[in-house]
The first five atom37 places (N, CA, C, CB, O) and aatype in JSON, in Angstrom:
{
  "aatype": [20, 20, 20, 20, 20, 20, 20, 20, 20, 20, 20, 20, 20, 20, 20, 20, 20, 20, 20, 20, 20, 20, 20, 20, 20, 20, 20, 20, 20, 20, 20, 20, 20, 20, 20, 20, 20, 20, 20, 20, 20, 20, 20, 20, 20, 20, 20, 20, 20, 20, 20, 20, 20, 20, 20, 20, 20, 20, 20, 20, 20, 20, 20, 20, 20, 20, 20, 20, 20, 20, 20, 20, 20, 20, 20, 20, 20, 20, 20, 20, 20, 20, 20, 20, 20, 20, 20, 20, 20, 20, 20, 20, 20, 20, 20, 20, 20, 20, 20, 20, 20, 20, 20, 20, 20],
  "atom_mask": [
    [1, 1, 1, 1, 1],
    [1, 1, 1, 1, 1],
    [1, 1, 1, 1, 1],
    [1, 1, 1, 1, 1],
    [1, 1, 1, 1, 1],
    [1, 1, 1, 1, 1],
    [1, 1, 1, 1, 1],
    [1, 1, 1, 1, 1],
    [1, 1, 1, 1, 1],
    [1, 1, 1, 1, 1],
    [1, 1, 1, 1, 1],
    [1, 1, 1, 1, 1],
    [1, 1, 1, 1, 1],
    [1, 1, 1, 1, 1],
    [1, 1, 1, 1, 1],
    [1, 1, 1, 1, 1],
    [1, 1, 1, 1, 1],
    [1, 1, 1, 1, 1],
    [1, 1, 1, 1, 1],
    [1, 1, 1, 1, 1],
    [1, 1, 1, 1, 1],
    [1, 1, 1, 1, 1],
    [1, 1, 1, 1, 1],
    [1, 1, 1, 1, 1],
    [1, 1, 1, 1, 1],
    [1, 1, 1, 1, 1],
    [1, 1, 1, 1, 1],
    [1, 1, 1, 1, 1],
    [1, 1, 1, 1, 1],
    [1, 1, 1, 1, 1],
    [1, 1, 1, 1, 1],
    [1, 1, 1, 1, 1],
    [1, 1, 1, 1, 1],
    [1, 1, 1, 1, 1],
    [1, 1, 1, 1, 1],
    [1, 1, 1, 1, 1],
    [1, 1, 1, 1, 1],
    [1, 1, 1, 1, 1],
    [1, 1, 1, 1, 1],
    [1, 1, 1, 1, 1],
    [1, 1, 1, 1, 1],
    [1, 1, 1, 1, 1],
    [1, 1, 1, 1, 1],
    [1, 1, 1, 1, 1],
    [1, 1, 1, 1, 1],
    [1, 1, 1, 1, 1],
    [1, 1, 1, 1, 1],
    [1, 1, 1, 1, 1],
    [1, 1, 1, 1, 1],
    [1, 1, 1, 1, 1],
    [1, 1, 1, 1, 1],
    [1, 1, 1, 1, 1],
    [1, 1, 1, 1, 1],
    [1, 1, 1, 1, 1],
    [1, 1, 1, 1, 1],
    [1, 1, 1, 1, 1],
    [1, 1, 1, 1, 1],
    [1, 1, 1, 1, 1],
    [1, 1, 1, 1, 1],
    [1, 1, 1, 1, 1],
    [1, 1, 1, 1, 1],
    [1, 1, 1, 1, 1],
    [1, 1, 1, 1, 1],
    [1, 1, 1, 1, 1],
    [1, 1, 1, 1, 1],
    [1, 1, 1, 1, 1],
    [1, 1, 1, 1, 1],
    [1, 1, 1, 1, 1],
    [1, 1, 1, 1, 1],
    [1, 1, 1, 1, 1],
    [1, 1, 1, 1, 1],
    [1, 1, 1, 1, 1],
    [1, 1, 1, 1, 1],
    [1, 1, 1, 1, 1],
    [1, 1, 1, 1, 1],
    [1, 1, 1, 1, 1],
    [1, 1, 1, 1, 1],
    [1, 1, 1, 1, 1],
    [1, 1, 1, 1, 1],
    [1, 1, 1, 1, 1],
    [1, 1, 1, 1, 1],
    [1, 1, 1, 1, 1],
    [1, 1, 1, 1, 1],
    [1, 1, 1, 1, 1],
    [1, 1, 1, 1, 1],
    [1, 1, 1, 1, 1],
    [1, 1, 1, 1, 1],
    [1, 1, 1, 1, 1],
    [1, 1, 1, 1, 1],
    [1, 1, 1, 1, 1],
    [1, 1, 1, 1, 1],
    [1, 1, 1, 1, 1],
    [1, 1, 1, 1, 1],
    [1, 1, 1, 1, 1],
    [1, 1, 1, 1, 1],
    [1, 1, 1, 1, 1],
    [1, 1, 1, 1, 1],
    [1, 1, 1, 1, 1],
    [1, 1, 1, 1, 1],
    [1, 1, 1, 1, 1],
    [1, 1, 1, 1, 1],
    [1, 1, 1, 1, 1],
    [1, 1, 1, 1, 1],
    [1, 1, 1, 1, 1],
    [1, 1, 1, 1, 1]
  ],
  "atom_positions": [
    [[-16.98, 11.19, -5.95], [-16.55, 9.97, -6.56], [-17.03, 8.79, -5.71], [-15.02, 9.95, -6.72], [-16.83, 8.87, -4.5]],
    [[-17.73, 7.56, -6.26], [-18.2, 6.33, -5.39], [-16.57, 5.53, -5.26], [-19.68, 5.19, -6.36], [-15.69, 5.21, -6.07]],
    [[-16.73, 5.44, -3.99], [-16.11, 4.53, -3.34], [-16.56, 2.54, -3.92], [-16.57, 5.05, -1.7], [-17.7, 2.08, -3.98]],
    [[-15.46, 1.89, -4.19], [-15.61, 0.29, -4.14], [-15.32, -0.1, -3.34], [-15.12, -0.47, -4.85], [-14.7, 0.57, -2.51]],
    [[-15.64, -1.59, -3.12], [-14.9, -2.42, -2.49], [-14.7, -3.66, -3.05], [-15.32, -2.53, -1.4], [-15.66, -4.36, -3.37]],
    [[-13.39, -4.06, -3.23], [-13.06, -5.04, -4.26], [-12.47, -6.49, -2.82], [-11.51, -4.17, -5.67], [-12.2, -6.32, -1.63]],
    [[-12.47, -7.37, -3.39], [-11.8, -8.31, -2.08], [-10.2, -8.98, -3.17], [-13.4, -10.13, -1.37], [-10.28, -9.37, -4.34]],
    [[-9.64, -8.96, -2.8], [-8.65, -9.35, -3.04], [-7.65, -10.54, -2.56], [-8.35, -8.5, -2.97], [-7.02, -10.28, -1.53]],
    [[-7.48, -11.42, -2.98], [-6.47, -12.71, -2.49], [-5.08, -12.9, -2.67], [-6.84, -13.84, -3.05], [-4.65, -13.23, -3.78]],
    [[-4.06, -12.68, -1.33], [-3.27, -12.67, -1.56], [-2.28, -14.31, -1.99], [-3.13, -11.84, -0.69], [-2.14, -15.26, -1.22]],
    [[-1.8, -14.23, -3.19], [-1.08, -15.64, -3.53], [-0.68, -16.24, -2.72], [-0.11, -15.69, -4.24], [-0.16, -15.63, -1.78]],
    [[-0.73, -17.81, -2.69], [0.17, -18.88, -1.19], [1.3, -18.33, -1.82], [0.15, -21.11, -0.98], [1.43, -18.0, -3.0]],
    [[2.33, -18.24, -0.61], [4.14, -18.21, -0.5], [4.48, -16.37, -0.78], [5.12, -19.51, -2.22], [5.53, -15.77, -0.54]],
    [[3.19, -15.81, -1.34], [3.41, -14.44, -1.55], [3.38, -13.36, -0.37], [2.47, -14.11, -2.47], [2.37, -12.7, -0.12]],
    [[4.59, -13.22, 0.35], [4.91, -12.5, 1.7], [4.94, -11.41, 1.32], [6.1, -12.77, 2.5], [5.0, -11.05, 0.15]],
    [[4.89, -10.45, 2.73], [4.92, -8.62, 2.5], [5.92, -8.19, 1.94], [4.93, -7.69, 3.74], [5.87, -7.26, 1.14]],
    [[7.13, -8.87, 2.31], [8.64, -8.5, 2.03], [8.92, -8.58, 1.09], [9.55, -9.03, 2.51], [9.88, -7.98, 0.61]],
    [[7.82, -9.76, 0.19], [8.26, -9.47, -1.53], [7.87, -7.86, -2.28], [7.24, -10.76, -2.58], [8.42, -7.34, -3.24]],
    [[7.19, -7.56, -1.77], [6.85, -6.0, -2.17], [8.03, -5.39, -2.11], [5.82, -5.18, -1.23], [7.92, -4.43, -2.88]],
    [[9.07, -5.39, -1.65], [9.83, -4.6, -1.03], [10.11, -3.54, -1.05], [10.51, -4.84, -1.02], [11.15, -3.09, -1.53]],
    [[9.11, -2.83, -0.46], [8.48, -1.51, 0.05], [9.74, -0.73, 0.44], [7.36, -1.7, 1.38], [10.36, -1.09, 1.45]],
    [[10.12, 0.2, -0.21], [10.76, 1.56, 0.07], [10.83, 2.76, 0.27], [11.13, 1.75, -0.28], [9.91, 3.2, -0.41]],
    [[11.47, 3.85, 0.92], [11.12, 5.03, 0.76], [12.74, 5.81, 0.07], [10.45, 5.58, 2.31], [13.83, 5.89, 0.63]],
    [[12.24, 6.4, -1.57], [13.81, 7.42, -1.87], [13.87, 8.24, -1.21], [14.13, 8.17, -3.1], [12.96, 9.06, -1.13]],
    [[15.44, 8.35, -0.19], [15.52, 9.41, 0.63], [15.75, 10.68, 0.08], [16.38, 9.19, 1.47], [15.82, 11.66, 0.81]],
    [[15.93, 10.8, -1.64], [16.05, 12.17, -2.44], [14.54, 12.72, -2.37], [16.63, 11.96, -4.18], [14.22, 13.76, -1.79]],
    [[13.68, 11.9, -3.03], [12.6, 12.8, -3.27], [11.08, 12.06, -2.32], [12.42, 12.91, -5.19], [9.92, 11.97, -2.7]],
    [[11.71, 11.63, -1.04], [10.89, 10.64, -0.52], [9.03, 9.68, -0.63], [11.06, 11.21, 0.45], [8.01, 9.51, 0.03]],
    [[9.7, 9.29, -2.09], [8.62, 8.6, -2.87], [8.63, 7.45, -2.86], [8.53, 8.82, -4.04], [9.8, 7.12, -2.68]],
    [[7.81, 6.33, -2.97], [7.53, 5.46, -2.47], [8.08, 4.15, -3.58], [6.15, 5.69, -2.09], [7.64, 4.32, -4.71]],
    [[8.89, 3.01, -3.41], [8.7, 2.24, -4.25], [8.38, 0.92, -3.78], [9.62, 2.31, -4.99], [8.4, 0.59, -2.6]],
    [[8.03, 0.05, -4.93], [7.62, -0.94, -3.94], [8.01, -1.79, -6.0], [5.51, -0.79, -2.69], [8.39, -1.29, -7.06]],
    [[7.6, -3.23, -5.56], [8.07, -4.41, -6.71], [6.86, -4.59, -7.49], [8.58, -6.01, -6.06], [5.96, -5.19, -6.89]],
    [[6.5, -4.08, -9.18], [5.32, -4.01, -9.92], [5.2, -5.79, -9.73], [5.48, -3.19, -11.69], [4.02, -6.07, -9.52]],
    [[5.93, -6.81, -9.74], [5.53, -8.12, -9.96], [4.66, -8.29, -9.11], [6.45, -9.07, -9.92], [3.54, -8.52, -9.57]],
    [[4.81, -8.24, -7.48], [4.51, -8.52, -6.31], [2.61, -8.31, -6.39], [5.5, -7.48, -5.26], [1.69, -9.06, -6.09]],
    [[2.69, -6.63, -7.06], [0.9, -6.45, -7.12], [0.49, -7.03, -8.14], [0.24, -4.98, -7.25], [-0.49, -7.76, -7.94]],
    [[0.92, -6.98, -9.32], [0.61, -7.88, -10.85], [-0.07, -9.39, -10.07], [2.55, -8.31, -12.05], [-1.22, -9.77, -10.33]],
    [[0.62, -9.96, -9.35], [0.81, -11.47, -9.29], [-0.91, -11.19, -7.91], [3.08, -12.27, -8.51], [-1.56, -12.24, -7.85]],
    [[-1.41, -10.25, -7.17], [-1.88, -10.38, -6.47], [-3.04, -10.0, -7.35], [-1.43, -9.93, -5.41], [-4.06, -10.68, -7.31]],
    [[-2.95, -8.76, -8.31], [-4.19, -8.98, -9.2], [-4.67, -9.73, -10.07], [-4.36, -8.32, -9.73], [-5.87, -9.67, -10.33]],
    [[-4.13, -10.29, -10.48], [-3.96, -12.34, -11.01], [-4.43, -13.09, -10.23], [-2.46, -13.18, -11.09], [-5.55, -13.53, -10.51]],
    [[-3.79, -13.5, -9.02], [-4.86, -14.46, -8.03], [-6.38, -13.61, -7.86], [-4.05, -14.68, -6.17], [-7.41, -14.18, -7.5]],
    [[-6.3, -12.24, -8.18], [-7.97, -11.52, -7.71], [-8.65, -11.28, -8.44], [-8.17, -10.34, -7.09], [-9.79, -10.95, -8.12]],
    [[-8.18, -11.35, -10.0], [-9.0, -11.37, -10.86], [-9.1, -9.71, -11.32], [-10.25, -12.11, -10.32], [-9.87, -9.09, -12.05]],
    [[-8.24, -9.45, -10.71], [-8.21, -7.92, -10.97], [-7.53, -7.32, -11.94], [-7.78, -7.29, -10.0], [-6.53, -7.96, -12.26]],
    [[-7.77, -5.89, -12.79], [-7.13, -5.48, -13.92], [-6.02, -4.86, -13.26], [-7.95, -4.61, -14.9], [-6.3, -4.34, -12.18]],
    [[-4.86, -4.79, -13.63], [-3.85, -4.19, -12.02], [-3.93, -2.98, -12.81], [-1.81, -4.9, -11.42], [-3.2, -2.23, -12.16]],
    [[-4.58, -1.94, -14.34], [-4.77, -0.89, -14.17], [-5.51, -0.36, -13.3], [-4.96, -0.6, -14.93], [-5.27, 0.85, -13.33]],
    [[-6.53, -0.66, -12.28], [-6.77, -0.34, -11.22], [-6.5, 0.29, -10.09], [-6.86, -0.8, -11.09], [-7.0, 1.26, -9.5]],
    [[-5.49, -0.55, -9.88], [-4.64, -0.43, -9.24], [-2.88, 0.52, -9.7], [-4.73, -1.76, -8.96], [-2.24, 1.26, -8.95]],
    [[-2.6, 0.22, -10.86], [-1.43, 1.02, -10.64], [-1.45, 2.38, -12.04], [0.05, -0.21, -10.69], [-0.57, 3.24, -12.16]],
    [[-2.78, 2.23, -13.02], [-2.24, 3.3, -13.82], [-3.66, 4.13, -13.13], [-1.99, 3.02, -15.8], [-4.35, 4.57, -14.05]],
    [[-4.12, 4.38, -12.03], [-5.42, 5.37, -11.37], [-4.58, 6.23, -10.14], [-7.01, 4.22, -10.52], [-3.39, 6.55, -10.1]],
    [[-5.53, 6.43, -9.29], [-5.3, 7.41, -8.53], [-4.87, 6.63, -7.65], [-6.25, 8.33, -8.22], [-4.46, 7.08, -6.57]],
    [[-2.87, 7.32, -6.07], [-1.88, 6.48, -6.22], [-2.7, 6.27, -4.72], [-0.12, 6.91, -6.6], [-1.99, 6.18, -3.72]],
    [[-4.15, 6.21, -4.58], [-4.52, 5.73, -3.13], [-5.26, 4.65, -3.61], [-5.36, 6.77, -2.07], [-6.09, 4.34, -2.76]],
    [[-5.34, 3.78, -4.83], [-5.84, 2.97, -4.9], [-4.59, 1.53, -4.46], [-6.53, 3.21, -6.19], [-4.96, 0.65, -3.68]],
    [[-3.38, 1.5, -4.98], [-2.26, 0.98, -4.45], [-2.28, 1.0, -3.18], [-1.23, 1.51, -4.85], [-2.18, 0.05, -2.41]],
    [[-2.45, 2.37, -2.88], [-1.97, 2.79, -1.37], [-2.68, 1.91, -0.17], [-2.39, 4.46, -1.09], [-2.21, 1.25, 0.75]],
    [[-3.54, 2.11, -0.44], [-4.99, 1.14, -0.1], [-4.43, -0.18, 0.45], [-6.07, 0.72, -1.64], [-4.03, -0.55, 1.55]],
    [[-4.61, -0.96, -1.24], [-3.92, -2.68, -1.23], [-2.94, -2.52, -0.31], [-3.13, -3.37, -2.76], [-3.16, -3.22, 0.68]],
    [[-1.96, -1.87, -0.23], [-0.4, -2.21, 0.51], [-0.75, -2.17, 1.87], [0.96, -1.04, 0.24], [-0.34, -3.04, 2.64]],
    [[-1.56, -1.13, 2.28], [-2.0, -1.05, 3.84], [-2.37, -2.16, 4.62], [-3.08, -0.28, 4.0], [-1.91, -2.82, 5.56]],
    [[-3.76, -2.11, 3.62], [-4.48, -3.78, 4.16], [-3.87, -4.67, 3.9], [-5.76, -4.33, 3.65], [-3.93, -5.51, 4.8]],
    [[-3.01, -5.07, 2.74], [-1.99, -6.19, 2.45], [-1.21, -5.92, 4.13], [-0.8, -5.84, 0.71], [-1.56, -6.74, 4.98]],
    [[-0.45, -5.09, 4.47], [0.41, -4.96, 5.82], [-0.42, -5.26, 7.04], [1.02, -3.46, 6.02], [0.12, -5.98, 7.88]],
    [[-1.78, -4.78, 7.32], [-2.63, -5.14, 8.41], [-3.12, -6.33, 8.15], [-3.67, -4.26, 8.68], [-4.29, -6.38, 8.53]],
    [[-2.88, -6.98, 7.84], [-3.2, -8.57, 7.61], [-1.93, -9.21, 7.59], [-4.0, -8.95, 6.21], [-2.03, -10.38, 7.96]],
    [[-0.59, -8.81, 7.25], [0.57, -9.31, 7.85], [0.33, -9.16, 9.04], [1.75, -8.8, 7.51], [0.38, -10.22, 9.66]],
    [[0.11, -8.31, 9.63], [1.17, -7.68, 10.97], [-0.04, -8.4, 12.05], [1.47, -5.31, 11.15], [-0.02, -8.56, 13.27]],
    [[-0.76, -8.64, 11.34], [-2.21, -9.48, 12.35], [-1.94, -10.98, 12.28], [-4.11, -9.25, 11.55], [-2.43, -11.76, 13.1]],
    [[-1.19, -11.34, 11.35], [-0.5, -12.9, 11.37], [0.8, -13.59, 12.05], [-0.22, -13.16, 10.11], [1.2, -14.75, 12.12]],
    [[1.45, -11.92, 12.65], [2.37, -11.7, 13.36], [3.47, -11.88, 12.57], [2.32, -12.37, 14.43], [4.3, -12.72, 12.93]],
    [[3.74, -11.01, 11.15], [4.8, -10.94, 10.78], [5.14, -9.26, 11.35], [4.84, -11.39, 9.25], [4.46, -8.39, 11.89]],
    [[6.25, -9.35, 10.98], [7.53, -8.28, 11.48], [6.99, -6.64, 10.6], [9.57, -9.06, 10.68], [6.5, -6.41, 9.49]],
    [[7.4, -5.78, 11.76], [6.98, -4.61, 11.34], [8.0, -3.66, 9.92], [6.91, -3.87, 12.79], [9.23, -3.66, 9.88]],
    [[7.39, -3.18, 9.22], [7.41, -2.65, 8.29], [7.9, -1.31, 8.49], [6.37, -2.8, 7.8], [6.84, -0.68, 8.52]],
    [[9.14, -0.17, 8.68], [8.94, 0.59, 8.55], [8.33, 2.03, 8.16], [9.21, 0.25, 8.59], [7.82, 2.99, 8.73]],
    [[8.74, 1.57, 6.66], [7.81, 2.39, 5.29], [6.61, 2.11, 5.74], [7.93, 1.8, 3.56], [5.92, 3.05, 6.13]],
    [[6.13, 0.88, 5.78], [4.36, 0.48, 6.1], [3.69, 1.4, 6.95], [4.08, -1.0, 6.94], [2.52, 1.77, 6.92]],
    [[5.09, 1.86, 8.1], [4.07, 2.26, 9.39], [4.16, 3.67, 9.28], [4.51, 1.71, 11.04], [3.26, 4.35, 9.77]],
    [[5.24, 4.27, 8.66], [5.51, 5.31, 7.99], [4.01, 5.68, 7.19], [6.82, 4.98, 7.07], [3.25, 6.34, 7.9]],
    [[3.61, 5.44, 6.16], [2.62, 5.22, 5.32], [1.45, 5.45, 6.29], [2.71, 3.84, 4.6], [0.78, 6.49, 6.24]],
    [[1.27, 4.72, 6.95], [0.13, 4.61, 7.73], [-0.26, 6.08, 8.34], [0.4, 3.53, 8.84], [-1.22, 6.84, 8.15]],
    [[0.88, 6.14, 9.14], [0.8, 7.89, 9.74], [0.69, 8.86, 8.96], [1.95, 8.44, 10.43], [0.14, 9.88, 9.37]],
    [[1.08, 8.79, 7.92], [0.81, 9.79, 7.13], [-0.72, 9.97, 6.82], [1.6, 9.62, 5.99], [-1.27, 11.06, 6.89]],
    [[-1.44, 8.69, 6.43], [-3.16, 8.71, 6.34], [-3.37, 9.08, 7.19], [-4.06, 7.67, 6.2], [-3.86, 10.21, 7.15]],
    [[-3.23, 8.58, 8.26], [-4.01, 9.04, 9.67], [-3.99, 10.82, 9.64], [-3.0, 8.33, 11.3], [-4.93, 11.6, 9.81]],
    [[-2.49, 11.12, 9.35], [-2.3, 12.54, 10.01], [-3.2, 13.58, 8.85], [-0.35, 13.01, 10.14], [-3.74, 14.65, 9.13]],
    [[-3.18, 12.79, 7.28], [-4.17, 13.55, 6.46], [-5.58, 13.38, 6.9], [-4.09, 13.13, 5.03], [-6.27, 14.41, 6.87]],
    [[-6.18, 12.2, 7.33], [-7.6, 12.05, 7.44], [-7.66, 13.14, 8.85], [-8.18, 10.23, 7.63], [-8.69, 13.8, 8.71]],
    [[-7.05, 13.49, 9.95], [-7.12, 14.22, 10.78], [-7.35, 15.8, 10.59], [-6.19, 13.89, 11.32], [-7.97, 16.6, 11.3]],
    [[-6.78, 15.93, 9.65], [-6.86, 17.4, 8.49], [-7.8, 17.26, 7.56], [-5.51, 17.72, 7.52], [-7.98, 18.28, 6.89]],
    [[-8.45, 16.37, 7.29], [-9.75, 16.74, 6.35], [-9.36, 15.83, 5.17], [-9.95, 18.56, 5.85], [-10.31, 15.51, 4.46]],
    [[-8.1, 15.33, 4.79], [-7.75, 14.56, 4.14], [-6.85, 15.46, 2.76], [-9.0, 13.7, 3.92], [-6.67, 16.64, 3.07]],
    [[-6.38, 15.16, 1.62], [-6.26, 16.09, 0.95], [-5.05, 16.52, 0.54], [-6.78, 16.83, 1.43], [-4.77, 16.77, -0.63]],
    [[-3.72, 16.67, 2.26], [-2.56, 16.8, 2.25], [-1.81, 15.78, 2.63], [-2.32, 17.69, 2.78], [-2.0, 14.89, 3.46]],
    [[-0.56, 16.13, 1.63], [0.46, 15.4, 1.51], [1.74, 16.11, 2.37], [0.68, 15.2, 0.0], [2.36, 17.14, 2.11]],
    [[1.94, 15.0, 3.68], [2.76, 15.6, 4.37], [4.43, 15.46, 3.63], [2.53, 14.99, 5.81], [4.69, 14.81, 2.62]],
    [[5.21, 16.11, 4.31], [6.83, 15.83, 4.13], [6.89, 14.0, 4.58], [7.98, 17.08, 5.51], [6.37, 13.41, 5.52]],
    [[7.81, 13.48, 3.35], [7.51, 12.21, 4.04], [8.34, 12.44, 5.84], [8.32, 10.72, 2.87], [8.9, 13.42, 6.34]],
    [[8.14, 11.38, 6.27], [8.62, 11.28, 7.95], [8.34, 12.08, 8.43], [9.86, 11.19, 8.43], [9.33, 12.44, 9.07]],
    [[7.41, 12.83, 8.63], [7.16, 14.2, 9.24], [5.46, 13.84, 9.34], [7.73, 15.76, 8.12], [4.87, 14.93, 9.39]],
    [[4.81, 13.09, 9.37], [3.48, 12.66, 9.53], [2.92, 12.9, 11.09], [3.44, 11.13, 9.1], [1.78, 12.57, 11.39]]
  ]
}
């Protein structure tokens, strides 16, 4: 599958925290606020089926770099975010592919 690269602009006044990124501790799946990406594929010109009715590392993606560009502006750390993060790392370390137990990355 080819890889893109799309650039994306995040809205003025539109902070990380509006996402408000979660993890369900029943089936530890991820939620986060459909407005928050809608409103960022709007400022980008983007179809947010792209992003939210495709495959769930295309989201996964946006939210990351959306967070490494907070956390480089020196806003406040993200649990879930950093949570998230380890988990890529610990799949790309394995070949990529698996989906760990969440918190267990």
């Amino acid at each position: 599958m080819k890889k893109i690269t799309i650039q994306i602009s995040i809205p003025e006044g539109l902070d990380f925290q509006a996402l408000d990124l979660a993890r369900d501790p029943g089936t530890g799946g991820i939620t986060f606020r459909l407005d928050a990406i809608k409103r960022i594929c709007a400022a980008s010109e983007i179809d947010p089926a792209l992003l939210l009715e495709s495959h769930e590392d295309n989201v996964a993606g946006l939210i990351v770099a959306w967070y490494t560009e907070h956390r480089a502006r020196g806003g406040d750390p993200d649990p879930v975010a950093e949570d998230l993060i380890r988990e890529a790392l610990a799949e790309d370390l394995l070949g990529g592919g698996i989906s760990h137990q969440p918190g267990r990355a």
